[in-house]
C-alpha positions as CSV (number, residue, x, y, z in Angstrom):
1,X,-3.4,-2.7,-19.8
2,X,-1.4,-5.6,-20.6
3,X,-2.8,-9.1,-17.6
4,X,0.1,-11.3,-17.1
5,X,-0.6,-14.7,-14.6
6,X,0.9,-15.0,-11.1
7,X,0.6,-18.2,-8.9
8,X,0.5,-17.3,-5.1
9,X,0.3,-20.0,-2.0
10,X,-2.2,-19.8,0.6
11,X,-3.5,-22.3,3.4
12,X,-6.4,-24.3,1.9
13,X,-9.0,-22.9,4.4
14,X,-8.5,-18.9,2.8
15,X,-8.6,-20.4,-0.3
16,X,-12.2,-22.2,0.1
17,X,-13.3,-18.9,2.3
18,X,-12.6,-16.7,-1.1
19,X,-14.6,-19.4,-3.0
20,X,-17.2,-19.2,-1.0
21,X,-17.7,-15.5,-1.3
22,X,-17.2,-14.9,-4.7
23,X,-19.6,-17.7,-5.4
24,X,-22.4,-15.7,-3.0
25,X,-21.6,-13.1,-5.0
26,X,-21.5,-14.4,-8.0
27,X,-17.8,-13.2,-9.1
28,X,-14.5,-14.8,-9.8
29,X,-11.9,-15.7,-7.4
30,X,-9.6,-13.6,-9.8
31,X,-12.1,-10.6,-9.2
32,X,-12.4,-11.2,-5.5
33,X,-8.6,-11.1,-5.1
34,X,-8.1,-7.7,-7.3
35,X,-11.1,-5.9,-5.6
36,X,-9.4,-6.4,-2.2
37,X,-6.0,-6.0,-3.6
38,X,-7.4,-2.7,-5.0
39,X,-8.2,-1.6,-1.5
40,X,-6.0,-2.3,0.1
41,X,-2.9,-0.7,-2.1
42,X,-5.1,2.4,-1.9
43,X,-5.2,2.4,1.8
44,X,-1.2,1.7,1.8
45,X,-0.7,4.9,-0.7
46,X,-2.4,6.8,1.6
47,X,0.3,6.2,4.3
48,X,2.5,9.3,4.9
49,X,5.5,7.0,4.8
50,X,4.4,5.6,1.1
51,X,3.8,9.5,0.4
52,X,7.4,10.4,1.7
53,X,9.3,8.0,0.2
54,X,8.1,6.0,-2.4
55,X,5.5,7.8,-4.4
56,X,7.2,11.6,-4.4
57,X,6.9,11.9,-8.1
58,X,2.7,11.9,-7.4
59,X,2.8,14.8,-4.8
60,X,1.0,17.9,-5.7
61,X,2.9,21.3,-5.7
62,X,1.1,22.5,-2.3
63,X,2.2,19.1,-0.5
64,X,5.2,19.4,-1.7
65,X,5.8,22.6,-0.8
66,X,4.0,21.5,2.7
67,X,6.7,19.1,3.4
68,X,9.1,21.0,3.0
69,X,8.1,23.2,5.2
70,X,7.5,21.2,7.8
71,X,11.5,19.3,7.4
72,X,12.8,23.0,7.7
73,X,11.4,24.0,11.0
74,X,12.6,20.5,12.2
75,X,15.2,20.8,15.0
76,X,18.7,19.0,15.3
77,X,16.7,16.9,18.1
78,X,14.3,16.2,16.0
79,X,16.4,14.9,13.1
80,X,18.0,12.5,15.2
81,X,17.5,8.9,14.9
82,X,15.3,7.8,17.4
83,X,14.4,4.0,16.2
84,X,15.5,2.2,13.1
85,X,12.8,-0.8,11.1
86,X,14.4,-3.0,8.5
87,X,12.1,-4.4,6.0
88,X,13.5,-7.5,4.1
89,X,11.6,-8.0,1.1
């Protein structure tokens, strides 16, 4: 897999917290920051939302066919709108 550099901003006191625990543990910042990214992107794709939206191509036959089922036996009520989010990215 191809590594390609990113710069990211953070306050100064997260910065010298990460320093101090990879140096306990005897890692890289770089490490610190892609074991935690790891995590928590794993968490995230876990989300039903993520699952549902974003990451269809990776559901299995039987979920597939489990959501499905589940959007047909939905009611007119319960295809209606009831809140909106608006994520700016």
């Amino acid at each position: 897999m191809a590594t390609k550099a990113m710069n990211i901003k953070m306050d100064e006191a997260k910065l010298l917290d990460i320093k101090k625990v990879a140096s306990v543990f005897h890692m890289s910042i770089t490490d610190v920051i892609m074991d935690a990214l790891d995590e928590y992107l794993h968490k995230m794709k876990r989300d039903p939302f993520y699952r549902l939206t974003a990451n269809v191509e990776e559901a299995s036959a039987d979920e597939s066919a489990e959501i499905l089922e589940e959007i047909s036996a939905l009611t007119d009520d319960d295809l209606k709108i009831s809140s909106k989010k608006t994520f700016h990215v």
